[in-house]
C-alpha positions as CSV (number, residue, x, y, z in Angstrom):
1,X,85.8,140.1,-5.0
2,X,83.4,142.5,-6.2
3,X,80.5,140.1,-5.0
4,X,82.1,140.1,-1.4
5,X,82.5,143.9,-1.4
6,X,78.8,144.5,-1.9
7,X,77.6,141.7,0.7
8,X,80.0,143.5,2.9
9,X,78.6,147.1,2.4
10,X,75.1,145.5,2.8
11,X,76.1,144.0,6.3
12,X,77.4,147.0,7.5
13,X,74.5,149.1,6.4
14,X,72.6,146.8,8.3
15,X,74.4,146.7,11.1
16,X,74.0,150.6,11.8
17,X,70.4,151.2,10.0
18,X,68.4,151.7,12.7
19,X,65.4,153.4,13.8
20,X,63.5,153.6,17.0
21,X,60.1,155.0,18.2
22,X,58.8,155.4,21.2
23,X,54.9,156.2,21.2
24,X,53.0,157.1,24.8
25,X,49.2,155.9,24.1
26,X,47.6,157.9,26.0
27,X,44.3,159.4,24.3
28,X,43.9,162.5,27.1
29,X,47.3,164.0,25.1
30,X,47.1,166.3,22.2
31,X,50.2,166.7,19.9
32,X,51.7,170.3,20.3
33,X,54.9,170.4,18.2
34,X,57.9,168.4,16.9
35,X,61.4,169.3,18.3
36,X,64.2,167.9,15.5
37,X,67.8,167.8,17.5
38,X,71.2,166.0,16.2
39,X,72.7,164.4,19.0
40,X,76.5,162.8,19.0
41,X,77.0,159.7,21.1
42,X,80.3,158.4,21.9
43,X,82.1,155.2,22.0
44,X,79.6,152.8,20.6
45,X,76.8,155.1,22.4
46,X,78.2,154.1,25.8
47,X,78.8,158.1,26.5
48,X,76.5,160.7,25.8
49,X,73.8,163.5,26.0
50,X,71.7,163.2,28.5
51,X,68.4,164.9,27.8
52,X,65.2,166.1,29.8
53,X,61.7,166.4,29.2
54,X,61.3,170.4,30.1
55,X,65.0,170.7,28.1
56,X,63.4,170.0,25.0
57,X,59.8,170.6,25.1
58,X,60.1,173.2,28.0
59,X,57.1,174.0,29.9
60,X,55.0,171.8,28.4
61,X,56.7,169.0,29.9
62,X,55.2,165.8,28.4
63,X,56.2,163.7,25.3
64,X,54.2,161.8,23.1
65,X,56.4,160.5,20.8
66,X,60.3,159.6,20.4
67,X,62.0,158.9,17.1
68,X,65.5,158.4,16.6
69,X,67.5,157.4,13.2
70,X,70.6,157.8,11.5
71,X,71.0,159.6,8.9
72,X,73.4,159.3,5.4
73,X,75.9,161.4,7.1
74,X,76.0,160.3,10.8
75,X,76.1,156.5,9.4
76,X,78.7,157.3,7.5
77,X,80.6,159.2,10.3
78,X,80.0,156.0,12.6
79,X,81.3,153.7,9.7
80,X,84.3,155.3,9.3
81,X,85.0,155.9,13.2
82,X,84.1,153.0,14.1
83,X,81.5,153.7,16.2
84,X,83.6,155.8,18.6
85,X,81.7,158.9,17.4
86,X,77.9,157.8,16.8
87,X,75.8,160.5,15.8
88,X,71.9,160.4,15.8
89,X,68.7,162.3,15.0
90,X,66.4,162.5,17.6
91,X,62.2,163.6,16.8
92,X,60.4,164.0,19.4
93,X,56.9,165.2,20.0
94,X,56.0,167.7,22.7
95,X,52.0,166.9,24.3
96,X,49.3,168.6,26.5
97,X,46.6,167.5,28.3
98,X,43.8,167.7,26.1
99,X,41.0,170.2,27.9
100,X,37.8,168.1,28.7
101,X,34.5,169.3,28.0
């Protein structure tokens, strides 16, 4: 019993463990700053936030880099909902042209 318990909690972890990254490579942008946000997802992520590039790095208005995991907390909150509330941490890199010259 114990045995199945364990291979159970390890199939679930691994069912919601996730991470994703999204990297633009494109050498002519610079790295300005890192905006961390906590976005909640519902209903297996069908409905959400949905987010713009001058919302979250404002004028700037380029990203070089996307990141989003699931922390301790949010796995546990999707665990125990079920997925109907699926919360996630998003990272994500603001950019600028670099100047030439």
């Amino acid at each position: 019993m114990k045995n199945r318990v364990v291979l159970l909690a390890i199939f679930l972890f691994g069912i919601y463990c996730s991470h994703n990254r999204v990297v633009i490579d494109n050498p002519k942008l610079e790295k300005l700053d890192r905006v961390e946000r906590n976005e909640y997802f519902y209903l297996w992520g069908m409905i959400g936030n949905q987010l713009t590039v001058a919302e979250i790095c404002g004028e700037k208005n380029t990203i070089l880099e996307v990141h989003s995991y699931m922390r301790v907390y949010q796995w546990l909150v999707t665990l125990v909902t079920v997925g109907i509330v699926h919360p996630l941490t998003l990272e994500i890199d603001c950019a600028k042209l670099k100047h030439e010259g």
